[in-house]
Kinemage of the C-alpha trace (Angstrom):
@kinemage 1
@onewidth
@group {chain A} dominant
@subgroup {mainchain}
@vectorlist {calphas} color= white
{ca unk a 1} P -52.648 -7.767 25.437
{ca unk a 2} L -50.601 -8.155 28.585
{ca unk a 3} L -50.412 -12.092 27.843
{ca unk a 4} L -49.108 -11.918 24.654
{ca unk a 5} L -45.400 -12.185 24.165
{ca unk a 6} L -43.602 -9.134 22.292
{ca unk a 7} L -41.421 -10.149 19.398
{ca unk a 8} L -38.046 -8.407 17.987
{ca unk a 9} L -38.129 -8.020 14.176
{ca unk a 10} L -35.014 -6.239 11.913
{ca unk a 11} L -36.715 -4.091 9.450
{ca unk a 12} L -33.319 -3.258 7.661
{ca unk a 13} L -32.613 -7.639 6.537
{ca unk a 14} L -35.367 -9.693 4.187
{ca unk a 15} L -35.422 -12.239 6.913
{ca unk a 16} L -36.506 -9.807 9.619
{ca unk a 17} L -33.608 -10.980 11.265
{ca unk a 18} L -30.942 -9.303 13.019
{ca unk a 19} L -27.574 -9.383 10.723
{ca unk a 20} L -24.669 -7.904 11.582
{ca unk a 21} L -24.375 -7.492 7.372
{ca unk a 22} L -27.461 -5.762 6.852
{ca unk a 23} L -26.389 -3.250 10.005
{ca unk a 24} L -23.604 -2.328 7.877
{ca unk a 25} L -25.260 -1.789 4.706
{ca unk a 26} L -27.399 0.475 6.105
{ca unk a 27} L -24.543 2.638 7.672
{ca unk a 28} L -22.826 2.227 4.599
{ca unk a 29} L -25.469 3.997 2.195
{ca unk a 30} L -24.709 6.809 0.480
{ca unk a 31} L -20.918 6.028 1.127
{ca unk a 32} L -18.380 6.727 -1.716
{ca unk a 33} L -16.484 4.063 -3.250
{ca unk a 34} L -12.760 4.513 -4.607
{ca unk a 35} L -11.145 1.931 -6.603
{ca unk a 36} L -8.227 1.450 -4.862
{ca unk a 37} L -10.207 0.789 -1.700
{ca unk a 38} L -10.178 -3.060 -2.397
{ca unk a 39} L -6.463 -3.178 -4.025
{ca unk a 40} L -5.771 -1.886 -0.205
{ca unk a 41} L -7.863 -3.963 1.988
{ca unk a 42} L -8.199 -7.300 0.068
{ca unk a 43} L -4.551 -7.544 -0.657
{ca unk a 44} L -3.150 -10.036 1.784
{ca unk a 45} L -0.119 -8.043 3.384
{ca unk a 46} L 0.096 -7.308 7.487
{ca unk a 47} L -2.199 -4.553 8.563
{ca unk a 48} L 0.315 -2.208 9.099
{ca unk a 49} L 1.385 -1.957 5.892
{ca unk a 50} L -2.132 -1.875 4.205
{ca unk a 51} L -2.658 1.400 6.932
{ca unk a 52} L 0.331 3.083 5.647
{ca unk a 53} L -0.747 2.705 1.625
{ca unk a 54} L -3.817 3.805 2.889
{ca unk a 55} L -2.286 6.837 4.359
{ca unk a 56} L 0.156 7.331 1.249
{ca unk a 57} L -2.688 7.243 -1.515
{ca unk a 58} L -4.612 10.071 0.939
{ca unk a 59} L -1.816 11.911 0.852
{ca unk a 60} L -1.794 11.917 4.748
{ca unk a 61} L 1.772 10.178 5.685
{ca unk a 62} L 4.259 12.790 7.500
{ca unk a 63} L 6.704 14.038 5.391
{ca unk a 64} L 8.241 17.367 5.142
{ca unk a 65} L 5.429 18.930 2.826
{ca unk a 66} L 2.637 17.695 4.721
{ca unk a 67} L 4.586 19.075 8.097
{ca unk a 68} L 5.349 22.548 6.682
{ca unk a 69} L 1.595 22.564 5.790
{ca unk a 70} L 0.837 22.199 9.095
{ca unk a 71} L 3.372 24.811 10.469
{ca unk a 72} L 5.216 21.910 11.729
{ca unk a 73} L 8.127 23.102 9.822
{ca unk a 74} L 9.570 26.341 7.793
{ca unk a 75} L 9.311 24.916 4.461
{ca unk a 76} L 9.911 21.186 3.083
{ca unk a 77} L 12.502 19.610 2.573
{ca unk a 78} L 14.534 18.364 0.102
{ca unk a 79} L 14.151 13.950 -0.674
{ca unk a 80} L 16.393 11.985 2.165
{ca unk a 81} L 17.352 9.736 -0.314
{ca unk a 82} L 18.344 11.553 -3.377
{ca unk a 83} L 18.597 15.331 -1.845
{ca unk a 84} L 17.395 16.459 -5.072
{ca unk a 85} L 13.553 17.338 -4.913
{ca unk a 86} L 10.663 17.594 -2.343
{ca unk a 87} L 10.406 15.059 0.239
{ca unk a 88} L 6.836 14.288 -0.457
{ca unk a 89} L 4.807 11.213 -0.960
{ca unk a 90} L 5.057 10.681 -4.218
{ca unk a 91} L 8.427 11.589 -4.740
{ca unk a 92} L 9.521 9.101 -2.028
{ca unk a 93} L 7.455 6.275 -3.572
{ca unk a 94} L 7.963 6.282 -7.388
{ca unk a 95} L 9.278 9.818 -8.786
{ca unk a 96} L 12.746 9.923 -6.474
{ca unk a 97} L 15.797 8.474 -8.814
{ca unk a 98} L 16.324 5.808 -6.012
{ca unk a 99} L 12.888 4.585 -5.606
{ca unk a 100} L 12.647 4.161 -9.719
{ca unk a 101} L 15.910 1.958 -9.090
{ca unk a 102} L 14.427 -0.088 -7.012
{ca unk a 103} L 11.591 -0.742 -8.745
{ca unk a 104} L 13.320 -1.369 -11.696
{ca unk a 105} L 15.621 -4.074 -9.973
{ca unk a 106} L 13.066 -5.746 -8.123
{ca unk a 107} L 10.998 -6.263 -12.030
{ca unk a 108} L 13.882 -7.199 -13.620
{ca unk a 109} L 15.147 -9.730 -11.201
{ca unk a 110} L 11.700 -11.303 -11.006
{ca unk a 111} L 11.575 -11.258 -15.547
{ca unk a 112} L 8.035 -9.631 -15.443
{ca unk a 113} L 7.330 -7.370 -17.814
{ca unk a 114} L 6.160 -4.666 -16.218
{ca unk a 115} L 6.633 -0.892 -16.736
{ca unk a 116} L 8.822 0.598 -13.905
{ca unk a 117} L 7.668 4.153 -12.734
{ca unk a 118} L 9.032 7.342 -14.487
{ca unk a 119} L 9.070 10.775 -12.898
{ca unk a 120} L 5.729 12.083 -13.756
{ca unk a 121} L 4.072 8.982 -12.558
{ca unk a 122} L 1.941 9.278 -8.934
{ca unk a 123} L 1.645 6.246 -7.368
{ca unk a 124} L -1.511 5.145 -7.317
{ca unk a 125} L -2.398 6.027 -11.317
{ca unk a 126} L 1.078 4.048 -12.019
{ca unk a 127} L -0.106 1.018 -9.854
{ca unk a 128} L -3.755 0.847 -11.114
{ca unk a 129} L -2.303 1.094 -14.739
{ca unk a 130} L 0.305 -1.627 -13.764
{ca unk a 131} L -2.129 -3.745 -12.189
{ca unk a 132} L -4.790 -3.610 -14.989
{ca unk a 133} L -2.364 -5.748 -17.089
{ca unk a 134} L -1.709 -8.645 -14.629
{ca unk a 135} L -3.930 -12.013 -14.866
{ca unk a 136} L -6.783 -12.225 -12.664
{ca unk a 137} L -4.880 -14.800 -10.452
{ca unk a 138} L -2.159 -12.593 -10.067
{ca unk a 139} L -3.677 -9.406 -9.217
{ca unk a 140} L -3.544 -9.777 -5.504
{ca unk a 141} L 0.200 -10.720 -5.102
{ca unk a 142} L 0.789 -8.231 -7.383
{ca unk a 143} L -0.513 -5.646 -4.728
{ca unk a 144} L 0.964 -7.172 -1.888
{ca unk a 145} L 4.254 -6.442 -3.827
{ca unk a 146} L 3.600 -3.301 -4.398
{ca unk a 147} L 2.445 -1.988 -0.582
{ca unk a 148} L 5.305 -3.887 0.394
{ca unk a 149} L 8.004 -2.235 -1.837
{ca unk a 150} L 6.584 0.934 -1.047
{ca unk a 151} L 6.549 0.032 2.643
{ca unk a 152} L 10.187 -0.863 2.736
{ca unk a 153} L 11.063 2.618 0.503
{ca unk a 154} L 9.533 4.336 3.284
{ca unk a 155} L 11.480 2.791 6.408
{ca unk a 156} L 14.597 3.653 3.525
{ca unk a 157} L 13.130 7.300 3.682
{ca unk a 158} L 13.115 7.241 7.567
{ca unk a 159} L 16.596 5.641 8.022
{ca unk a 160} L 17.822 8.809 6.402
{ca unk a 161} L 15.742 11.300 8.571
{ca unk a 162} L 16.785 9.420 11.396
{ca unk a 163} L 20.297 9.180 10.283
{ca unk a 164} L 20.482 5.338 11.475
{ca unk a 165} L 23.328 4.265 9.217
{ca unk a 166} L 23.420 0.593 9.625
{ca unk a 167} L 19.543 0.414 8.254
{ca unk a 168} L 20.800 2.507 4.885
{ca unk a 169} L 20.591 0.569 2.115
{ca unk a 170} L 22.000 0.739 -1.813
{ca unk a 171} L 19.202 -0.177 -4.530
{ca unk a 172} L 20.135 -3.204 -4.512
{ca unk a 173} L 20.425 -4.245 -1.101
{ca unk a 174} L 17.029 -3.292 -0.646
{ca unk a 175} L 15.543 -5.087 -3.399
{ca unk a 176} L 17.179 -8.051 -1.921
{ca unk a 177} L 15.761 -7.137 1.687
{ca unk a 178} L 12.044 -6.843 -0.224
{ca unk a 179} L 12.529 -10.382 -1.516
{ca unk a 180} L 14.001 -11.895 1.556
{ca unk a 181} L 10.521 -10.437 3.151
{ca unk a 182} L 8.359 -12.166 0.133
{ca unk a 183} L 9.536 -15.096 1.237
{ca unk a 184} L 8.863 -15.166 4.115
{ca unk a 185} L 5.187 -13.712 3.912
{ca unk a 186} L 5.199 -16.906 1.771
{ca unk a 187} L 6.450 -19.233 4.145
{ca unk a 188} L 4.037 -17.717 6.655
{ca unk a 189} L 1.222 -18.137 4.271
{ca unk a 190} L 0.384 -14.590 2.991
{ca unk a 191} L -1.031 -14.716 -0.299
{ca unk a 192} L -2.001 -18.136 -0.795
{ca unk a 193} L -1.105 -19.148 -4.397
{ca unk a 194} L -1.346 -15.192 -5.714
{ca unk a 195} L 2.502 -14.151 -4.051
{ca unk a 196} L 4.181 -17.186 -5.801
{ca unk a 197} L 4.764 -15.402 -8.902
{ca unk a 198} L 6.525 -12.644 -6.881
{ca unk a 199} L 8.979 -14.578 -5.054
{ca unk a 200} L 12.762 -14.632 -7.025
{ca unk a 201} L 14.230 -17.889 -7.182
């Protein structure tokens, strides 16, 4: 009937309705989950540093294994920091002698008792373990922590590649860097009441 007036309905929401929510859904379906998807995105850190853990636990950040794969270079080379083994991912993050020092200090200095990663650790199995045994409240800073340690071991990483001396830092200078940066994510207002716990008095 040319008087009657057409009317829009959205087969995809209960209220016939157009939602932006119920758009997504339905591109979402069939989608595969991963666990660590909302330690990632939820976590409260600055978007740059939730895109590089996203990178790292994908395996997809540039270092000298991932370049040689590519024919980007001969073969890999050895870790920046310690000059011992493979510059790779996981090495960088928990396995290299300097990373598991820095871990280590940063735990110790805030009195948590949590285990520090050991050599065969990966990353992500050592943070999901770690992170299993945190309170509920505490779960979130606890990830901001950890991109952000691993954030600041990479820039380490990179200072070395780059050979800019006056970024190097010991262990312990860059465990007192990380927590200089807590703070002020806390001051700015990152992580609500959930980063408190990681900030060293």
């Amino acid at each position: 009937d040319a008087s009657s007036q057409d009317s829009f309905s959205w087969p995809a929401d209960p209220s016939i309705l157009y939602m932006a929510r119920s758009t997504y859904k339905r591109l979402c379906l069939g989608a595969v989950t991963v666990p660590y998807a909302a330690c990632i995105w939820k976590s409260w850190a600055p978007l740059k540093c939730k895109i590089f853990i996203w990178l790292v636990v994908q395996h997809r950040i540039w270092t000298s294994d991932r370049r040689a794969k590519h024919g980007l270079q001969d073969q890999p080379s050895t870790c920046y920091t310690c000059l011992q083994d493979e510059d790779n991912a996981e090495h960088i993050l928990v396995q290299c002698a300097y990373a598991r020092q820095v871990w280590h200090i940063c735990f110790q200095d805030l009195t948590l008792n949590i285990r520090a990663p050991v050599v065969g650790d990966t990353f992500l199995d050592w943070w999901i373990e770690t992170r299993m045994g945190m309170p509920k409240g505490l779960k979130r800073g606890y990830d901001i922590f950890i991109i952000l340690v691993g954030w600041e071991l990479w820039k380490q990483r990179n200072a070395r590649v780059f050979n800019r001396l006056q970024q190097q830092r010991t262990p312990r200078e860059l465990a007192d860097e990380i927590f200089t940066e807590v703070q002020q994510w806390r001051l700015a207002g990152v992580g609500v009441g959930g980063l408190i716990q990681f900030v060293r008095e």
